[in-house]
Legacy VTK file of the C-alpha trace (Angstrom):
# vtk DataFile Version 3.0
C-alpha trace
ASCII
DATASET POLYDATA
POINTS 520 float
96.202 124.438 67.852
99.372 126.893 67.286
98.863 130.354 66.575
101.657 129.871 63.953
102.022 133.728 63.623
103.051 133.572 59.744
102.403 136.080 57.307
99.928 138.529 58.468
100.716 138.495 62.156
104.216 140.491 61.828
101.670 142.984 60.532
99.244 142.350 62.421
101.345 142.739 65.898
102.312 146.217 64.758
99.165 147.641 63.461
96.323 144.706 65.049
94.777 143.627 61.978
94.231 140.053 60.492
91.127 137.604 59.015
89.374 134.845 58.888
89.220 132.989 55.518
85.535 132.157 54.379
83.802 129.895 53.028
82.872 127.920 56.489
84.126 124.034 56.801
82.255 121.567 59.081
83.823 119.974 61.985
84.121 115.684 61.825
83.883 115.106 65.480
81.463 112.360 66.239
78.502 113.057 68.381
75.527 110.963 68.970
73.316 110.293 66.700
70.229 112.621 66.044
67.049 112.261 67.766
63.779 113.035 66.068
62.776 116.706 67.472
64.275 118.271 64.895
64.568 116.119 62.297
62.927 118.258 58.837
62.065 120.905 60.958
64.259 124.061 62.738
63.798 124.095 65.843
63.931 128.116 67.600
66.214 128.261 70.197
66.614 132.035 71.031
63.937 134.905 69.159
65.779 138.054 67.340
69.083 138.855 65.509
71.731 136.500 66.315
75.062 135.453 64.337
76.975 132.102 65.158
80.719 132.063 65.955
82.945 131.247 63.068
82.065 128.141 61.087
83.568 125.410 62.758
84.677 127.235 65.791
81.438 127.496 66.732
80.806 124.148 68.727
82.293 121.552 70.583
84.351 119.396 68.732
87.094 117.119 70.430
87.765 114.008 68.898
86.654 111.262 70.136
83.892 113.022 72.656
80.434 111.418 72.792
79.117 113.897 75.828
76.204 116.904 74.522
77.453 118.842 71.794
77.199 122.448 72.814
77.001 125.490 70.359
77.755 129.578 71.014
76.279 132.046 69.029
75.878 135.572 69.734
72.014 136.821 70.472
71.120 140.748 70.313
69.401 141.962 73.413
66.650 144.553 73.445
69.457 147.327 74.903
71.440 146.428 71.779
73.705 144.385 73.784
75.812 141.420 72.061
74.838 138.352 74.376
76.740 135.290 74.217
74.867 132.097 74.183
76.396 128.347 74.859
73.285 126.030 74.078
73.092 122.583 74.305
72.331 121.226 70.873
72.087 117.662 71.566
69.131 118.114 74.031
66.996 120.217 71.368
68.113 117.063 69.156
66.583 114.633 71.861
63.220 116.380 72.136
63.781 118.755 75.215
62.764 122.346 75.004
64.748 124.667 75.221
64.654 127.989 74.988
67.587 131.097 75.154
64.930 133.480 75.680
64.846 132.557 79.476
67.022 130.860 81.849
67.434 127.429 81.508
70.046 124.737 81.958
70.577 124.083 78.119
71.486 127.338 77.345
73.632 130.061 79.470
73.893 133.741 78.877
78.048 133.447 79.221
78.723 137.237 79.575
75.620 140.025 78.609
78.077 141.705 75.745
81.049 140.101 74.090
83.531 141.935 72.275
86.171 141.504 69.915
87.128 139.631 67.160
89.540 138.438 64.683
90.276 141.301 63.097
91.237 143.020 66.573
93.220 139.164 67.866
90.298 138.983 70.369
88.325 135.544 68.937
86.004 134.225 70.695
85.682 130.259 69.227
85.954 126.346 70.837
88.928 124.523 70.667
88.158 120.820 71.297
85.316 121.267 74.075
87.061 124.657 75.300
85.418 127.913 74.923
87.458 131.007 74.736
85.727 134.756 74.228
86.106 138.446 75.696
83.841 140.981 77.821
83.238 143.954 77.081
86.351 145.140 78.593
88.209 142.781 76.363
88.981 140.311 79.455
89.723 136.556 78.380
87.372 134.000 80.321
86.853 130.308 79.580
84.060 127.893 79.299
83.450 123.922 79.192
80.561 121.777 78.722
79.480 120.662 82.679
80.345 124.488 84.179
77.623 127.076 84.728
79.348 129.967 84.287
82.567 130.955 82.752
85.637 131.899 84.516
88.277 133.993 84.408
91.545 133.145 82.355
94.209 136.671 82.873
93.544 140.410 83.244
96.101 142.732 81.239
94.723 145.558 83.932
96.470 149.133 82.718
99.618 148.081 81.195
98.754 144.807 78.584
95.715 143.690 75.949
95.450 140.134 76.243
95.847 138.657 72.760
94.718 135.642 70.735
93.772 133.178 73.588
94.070 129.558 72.073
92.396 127.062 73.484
94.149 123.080 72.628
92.086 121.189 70.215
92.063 117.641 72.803
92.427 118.743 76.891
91.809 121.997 78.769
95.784 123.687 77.795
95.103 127.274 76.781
97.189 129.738 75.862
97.264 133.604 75.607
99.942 136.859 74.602
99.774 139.729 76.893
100.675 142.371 74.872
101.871 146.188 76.530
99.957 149.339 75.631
103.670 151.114 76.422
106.549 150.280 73.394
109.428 152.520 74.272
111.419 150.931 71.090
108.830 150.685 68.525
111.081 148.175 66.038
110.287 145.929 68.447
107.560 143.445 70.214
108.155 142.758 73.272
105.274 140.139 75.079
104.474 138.222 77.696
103.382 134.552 77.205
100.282 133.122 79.685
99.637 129.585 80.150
97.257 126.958 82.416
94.946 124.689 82.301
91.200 125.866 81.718
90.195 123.478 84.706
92.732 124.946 86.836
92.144 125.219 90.719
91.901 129.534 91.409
91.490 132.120 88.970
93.018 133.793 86.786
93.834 130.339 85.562
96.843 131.645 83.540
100.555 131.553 84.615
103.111 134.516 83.197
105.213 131.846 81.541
108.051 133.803 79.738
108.894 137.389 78.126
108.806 136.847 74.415
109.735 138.344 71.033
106.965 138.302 69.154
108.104 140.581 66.019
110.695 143.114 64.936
110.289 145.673 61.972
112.972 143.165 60.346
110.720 140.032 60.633
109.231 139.436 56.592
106.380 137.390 55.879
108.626 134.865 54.641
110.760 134.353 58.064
109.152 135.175 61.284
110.501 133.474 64.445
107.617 133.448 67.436
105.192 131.660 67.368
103.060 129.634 70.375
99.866 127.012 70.850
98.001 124.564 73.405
97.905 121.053 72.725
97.055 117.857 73.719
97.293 115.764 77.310
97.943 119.661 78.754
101.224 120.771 76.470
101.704 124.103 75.557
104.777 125.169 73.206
106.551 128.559 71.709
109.131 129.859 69.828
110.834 133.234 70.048
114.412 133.778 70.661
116.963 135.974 73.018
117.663 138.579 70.893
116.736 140.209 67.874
118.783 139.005 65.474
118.727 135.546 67.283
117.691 131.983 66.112
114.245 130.855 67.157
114.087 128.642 70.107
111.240 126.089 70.688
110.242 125.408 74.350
107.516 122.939 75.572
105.903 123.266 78.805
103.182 121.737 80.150
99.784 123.028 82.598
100.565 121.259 85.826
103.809 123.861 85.974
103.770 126.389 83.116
106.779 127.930 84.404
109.138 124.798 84.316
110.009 124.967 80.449
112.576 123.652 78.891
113.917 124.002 75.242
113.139 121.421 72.824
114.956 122.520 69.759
116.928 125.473 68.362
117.063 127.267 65.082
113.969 125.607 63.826
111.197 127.249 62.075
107.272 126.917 61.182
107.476 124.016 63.511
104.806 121.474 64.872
103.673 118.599 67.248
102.079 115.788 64.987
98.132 115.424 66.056
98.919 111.812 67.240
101.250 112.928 69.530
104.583 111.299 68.552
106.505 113.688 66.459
107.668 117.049 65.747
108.030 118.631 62.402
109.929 121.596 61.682
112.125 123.616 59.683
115.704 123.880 60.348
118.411 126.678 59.740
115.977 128.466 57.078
117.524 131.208 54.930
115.948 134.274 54.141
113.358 132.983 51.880
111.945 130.598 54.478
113.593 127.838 53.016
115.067 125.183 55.196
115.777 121.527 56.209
112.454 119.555 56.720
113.190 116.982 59.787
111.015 115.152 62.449
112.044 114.669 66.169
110.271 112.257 68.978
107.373 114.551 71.141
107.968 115.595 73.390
112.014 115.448 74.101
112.372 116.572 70.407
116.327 114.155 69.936
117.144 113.083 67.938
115.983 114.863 64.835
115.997 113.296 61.529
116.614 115.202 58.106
113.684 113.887 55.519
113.740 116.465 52.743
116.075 120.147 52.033
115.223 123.041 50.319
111.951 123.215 51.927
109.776 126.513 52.360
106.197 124.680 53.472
104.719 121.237 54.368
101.760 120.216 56.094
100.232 117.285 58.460
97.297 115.109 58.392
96.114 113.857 61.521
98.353 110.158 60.950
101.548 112.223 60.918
102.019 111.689 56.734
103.406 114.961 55.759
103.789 116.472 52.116
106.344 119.371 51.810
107.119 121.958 48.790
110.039 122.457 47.591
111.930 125.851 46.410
111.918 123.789 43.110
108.544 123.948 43.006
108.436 119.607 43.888
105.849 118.260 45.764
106.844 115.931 47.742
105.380 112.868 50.223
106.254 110.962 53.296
103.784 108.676 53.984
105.801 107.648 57.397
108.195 110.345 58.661
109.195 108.364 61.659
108.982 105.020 60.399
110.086 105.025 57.092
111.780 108.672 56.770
113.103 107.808 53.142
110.130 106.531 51.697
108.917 109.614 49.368
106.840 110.471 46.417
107.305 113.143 43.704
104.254 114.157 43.513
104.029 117.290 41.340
107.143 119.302 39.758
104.954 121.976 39.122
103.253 123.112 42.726
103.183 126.531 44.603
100.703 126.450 47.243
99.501 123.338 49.421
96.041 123.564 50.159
94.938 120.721 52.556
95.652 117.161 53.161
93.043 114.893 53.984
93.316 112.006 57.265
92.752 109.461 54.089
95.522 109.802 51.770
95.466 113.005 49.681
96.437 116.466 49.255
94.809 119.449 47.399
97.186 122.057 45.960
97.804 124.845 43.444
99.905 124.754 40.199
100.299 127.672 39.226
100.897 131.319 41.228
98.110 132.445 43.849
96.330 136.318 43.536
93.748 137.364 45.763
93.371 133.685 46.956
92.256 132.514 43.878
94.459 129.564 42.106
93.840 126.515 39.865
93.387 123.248 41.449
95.198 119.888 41.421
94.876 117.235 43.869
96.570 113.819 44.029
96.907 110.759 46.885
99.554 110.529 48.566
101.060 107.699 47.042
101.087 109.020 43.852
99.058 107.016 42.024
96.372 108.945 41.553
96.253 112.363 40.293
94.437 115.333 38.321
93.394 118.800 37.406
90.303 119.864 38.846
90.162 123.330 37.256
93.325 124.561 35.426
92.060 128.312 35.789
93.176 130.543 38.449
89.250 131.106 39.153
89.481 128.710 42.011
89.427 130.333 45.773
91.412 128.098 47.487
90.211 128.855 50.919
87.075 127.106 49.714
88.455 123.352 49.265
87.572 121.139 51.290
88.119 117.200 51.674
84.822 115.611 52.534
84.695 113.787 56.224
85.138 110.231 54.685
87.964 111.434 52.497
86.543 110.319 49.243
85.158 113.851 47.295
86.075 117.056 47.746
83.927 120.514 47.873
85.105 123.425 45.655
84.328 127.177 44.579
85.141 129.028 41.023
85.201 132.745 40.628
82.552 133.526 37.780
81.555 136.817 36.511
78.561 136.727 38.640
80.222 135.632 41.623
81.048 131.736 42.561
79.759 128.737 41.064
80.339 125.506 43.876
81.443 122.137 42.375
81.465 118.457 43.957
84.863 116.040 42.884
84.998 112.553 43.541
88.850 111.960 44.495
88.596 107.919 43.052
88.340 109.697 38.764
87.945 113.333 39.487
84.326 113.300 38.110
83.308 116.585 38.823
79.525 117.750 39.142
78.090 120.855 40.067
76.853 121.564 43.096
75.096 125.088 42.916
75.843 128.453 41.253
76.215 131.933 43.172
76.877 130.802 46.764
78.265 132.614 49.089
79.294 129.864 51.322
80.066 126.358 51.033
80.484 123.252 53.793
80.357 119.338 54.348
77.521 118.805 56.834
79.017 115.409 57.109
80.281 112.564 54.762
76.673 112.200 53.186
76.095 115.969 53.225
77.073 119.662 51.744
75.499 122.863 53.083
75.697 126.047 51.111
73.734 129.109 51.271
72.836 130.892 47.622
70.245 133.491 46.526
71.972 136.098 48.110
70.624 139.203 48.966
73.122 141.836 49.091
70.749 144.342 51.605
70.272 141.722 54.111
72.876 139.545 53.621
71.321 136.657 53.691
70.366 133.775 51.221
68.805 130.605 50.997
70.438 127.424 53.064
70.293 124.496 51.222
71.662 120.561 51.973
72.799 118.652 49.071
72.955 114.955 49.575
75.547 113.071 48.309
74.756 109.659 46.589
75.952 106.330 45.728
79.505 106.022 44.049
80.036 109.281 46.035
78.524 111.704 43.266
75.443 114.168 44.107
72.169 112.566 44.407
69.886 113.035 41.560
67.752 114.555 43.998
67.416 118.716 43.726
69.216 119.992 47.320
67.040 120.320 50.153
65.869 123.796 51.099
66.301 124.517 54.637
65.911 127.949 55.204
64.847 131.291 53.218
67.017 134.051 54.816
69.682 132.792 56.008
72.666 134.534 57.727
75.502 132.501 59.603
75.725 128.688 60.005
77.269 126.418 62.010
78.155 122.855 61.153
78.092 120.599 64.059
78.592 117.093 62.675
76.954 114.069 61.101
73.509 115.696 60.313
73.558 118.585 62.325
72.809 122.195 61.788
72.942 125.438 63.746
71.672 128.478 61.620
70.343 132.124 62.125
67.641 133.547 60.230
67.667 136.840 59.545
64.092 138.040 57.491
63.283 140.658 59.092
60.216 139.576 61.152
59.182 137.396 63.933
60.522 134.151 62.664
63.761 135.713 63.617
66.446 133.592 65.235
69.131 130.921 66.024
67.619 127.569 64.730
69.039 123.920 65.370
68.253 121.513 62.677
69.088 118.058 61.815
69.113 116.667 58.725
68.484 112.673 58.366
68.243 110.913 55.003
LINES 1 521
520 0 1 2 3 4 5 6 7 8 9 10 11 12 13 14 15 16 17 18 19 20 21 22 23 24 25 26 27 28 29 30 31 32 33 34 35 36 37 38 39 40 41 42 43 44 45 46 47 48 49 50 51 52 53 54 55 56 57 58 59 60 61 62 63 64 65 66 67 68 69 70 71 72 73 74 75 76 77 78 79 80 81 82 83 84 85 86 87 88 89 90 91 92 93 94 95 96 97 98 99 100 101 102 103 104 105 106 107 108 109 110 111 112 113 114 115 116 117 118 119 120 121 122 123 124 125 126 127 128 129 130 131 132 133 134 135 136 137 138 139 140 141 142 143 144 145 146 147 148 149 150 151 152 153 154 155 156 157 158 159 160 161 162 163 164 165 166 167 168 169 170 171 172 173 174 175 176 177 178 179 180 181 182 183 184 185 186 187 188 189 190 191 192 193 194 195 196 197 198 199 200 201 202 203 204 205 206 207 208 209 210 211 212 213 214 215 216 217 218 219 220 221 222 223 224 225 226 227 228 229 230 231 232 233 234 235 236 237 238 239 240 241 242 243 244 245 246 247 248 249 250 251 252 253 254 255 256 257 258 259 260 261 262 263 264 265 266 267 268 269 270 271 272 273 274 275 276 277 278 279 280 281 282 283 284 285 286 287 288 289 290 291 292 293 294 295 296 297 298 299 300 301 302 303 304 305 306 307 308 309 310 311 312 313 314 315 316 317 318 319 320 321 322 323 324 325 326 327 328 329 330 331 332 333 334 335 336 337 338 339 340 341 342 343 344 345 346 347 348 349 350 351 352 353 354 355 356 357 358 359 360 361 362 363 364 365 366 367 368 369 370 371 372 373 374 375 376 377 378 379 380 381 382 383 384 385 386 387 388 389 390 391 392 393 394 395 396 397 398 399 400 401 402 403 404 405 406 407 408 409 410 411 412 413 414 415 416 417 418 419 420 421 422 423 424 425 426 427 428 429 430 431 432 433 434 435 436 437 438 439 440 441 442 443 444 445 446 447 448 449 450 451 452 453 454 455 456 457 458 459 460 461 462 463 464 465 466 467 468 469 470 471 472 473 474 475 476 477 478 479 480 481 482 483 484 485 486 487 488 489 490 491 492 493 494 495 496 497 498 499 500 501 502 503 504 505 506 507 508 509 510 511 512 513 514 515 516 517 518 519
């Protein structure tokens, strides 16, 4: 994962504010199949109020894992004290009890208040099977599946605020930004970069790994050259650059010596490492705009680097290493096979602004026209080009709500209405579109067979009902109505094929975090 410090961190590093974009999304790891405890039934795991992390942040998740799937949420003791949970969700799955409310093995009090938050670049979340989160003193510490206790990743002490600890999404890399409480020259942001392996041998398991720019009062939304993230088989990599007015500088590292850097690539911009770990994909020599020179490079030595596309202000990955890029003409454009077959591309669009997401299976969701308060219309096509549509040619859709199903053949969607937002169902093969539900608040895939949304909202408690809509043959809705799970719903967490961890929220004794799974 890179913390790719675009738009609102150059704010956000001079006045500590940014957010998470809601609806939730589900995580398409691959746990075991679910037992039959909780099958049409929640199952209590903790009594009280209780919130889960972030969506799908909120659980294990590295690919290819078939260990226990463990969940955090965060349980409110009777001192008013925010208690972190980790609970083992695939043992409450398999029939064993288990129960927050005491000690037990499947689920550990991780720290008796945790603080922070997005807004404040303290998260607490998983990446892969790695658990970052924050004490009450705003300390970083570390937890994975097997350990009974987390442990200790830096201390800041007197003189820094450890920042935005990212955990890789495969491995045990994590990275953090030490930032000073003392800033002599105030156009400036001057940080230290921390790096190790979460499995390290002595703690703190962090290494200072180098003095960093991270923004200047000249840095725009547009251009902004620092950025850093953990990856895979223990790589860490950052940008930043020597000077102020310098050109960015990409350096890859890796846990077993954090210190021993070396530079990968210079003047590149808004780069990063394909997930299958063979490429790089950056911008080079961008103007003021953001507009550069799209190329790929072999991970991790980064030479030599290929040109694919110019006049290029975004792109984005799937998971192969197919990219599709946007042009400062407004083109959307395809490469099925950067490395392989760098000049095979597809116009997809003359008309696009915004790219959305692009699915593992072929296609890309993106916006036509221009973007206000995150709300857009909605195209989406495959990446070869052959097969393409309007899903709503309002600007009523809120684009941080689209989402590409598991299996890659529908996608999930939200409108703006009037009342609120009306959720909608598109199968990618015609772009038949059904709808799901009206007024939700949020919207997920469970899995490839499954949506979760929560609707009925009640404004004073914040909570709604939690519903599962199954999806049918064909890959449209199933005729039958959605499945009511819960009545007072707060936060959710999507764990999977057919798993559920919720918080209910009524106001009485049925109070708590839940784990449910949801067969057909």
């Amino acid at each position: 994962m890179r913390r790719a410090v675009p738009s609102s961190l150059v704010a956000a590093l001079f006045a500590a504010g940014c957010s998470d974009s809601l609806p939730l999304i589900a995580a398409d790891a691959e746990p075991a199949p679910p037992g039959p405890a909780a099958i049409g039934r929640g199952v209590r795991v903790f009594s009280g109020t209780a919130a889960t992390l972030s969506s799908s942040r909120s659980c294990t998740a590295a690919q290819g894992e078939k260990s226990d799937r463990w969940c955090a949420f965060v349980g409110l003791s009777s001192e008013f004290e925010h208690n972190l949970f980790v609970v083992n969700v695939s043992a409450v799955v398999a029939g064993v009890p288990v129960s927050c409310d005491a000690p037990d093995p499947n689920c550990l009090l991780l720290t008796n208040h945790v603080s922070g938050s997005t807004q404040d670049l303290h998260p607490t979340f998983f990446g892969g099977d790695t658990l970052v989160y924050y004490d009450i003193s705003l300390t970083p510490w570390v937890w994975r599946p097997g350990w009974d206790a987390g442990r200790l990743l830096a201390s800041g002490g007197d003189t820094h605020d450890m920042l935005l600890c990212t955990p890789a999404p495969d491995g045990t890399a994590v990275a953090c930004l030490a930032m000073p409480f003392d800033r002599p020259d105030l156009s400036i942001v001057l940080a230290e970069l921390y790096a190790g392996a979460a499995d390290g041998v002595s703690e703190p398991l962090l290494e200072h790994v180098d003095t960093v720019i991270a923004a200047t009062s000249a840095d725009t939304d547009q251009v902004h050259r620092f950025g850093f993230g953990a990856y895979f088989d223990g790589y860490f990599a950052w940008s930043s650059r020597e000077t102020a007015e310098g050109e960015e500088l990409l350096n890859l590292s890796h846990v077993d010596a954090p210190a021993s850097g070396a530079m990968v690539a210079a003047d590149v911009h808004k780069w990063q490492p394909s997930a299958n770990g063979k490429s790089w994909s950056w911008l080079r020599a961008v103007n003021s705009f953001g507009v550069g020179t799209l190329q790929t490079a072999p991970f991790p030595s980064g030479e030599p680097a290929t040109d694919l596309l110019d006049g290029v202000f975004a792109f984005d990955a799937n998971r192969n290493g197919s990219l599709v890029a946007l042009t400062h003409e407004n083109h959307a454009v395809s490469i099925l096979d950067p490395v392989g077959a760098p000049g095979q591309q597809v116009l997809l669009d003359d008309e696009a602004r915004r790219l959305v997401s692009v699915s593992d299976q072929g296609h890309v969701a993106y916006a036509k026209g221009f973007v206000s308060r995150g709300l857009a219309d909605l195209a989406v096509s495959s990446l070869d080009g052959k097969h393409a549509c309007v899903l709503e040619e309002s600007s009523t859709v809120l684009l941080s709500s689209v989402y590409f199903s598991p299996a890659g053949k529908s996608a999930i969607w939200a409108r703006q209405t009037p009342e609120g937002f009306d959720s909608y169902h598109s199968r990618l093969a015609d772009c038949g579109t059904e709808t799901i539900a009206t007024g939700v608040v949020m919207l997920a895939w469970l899995d490839a067979s499954h949506a979760v949304f929560i609707d009925d909202f009640d404004q004073e408690r914040t909570t709604g009902s939690l519903r599962v809509q199954r999806i049918g043959r064909n890959d449209m809705l199933h005729p039958d109505p959605p499945t009511l799970i819960a009545e007072h719903a707060g936060t959710i967490a999507t764990l999977g094929p057919g798993l559920l961890l919720y918080v209910v929220q009524a106001g009485t004794e049925d109070d708590g975090a839940y784990v449910r799974a949801v067969a057909d």
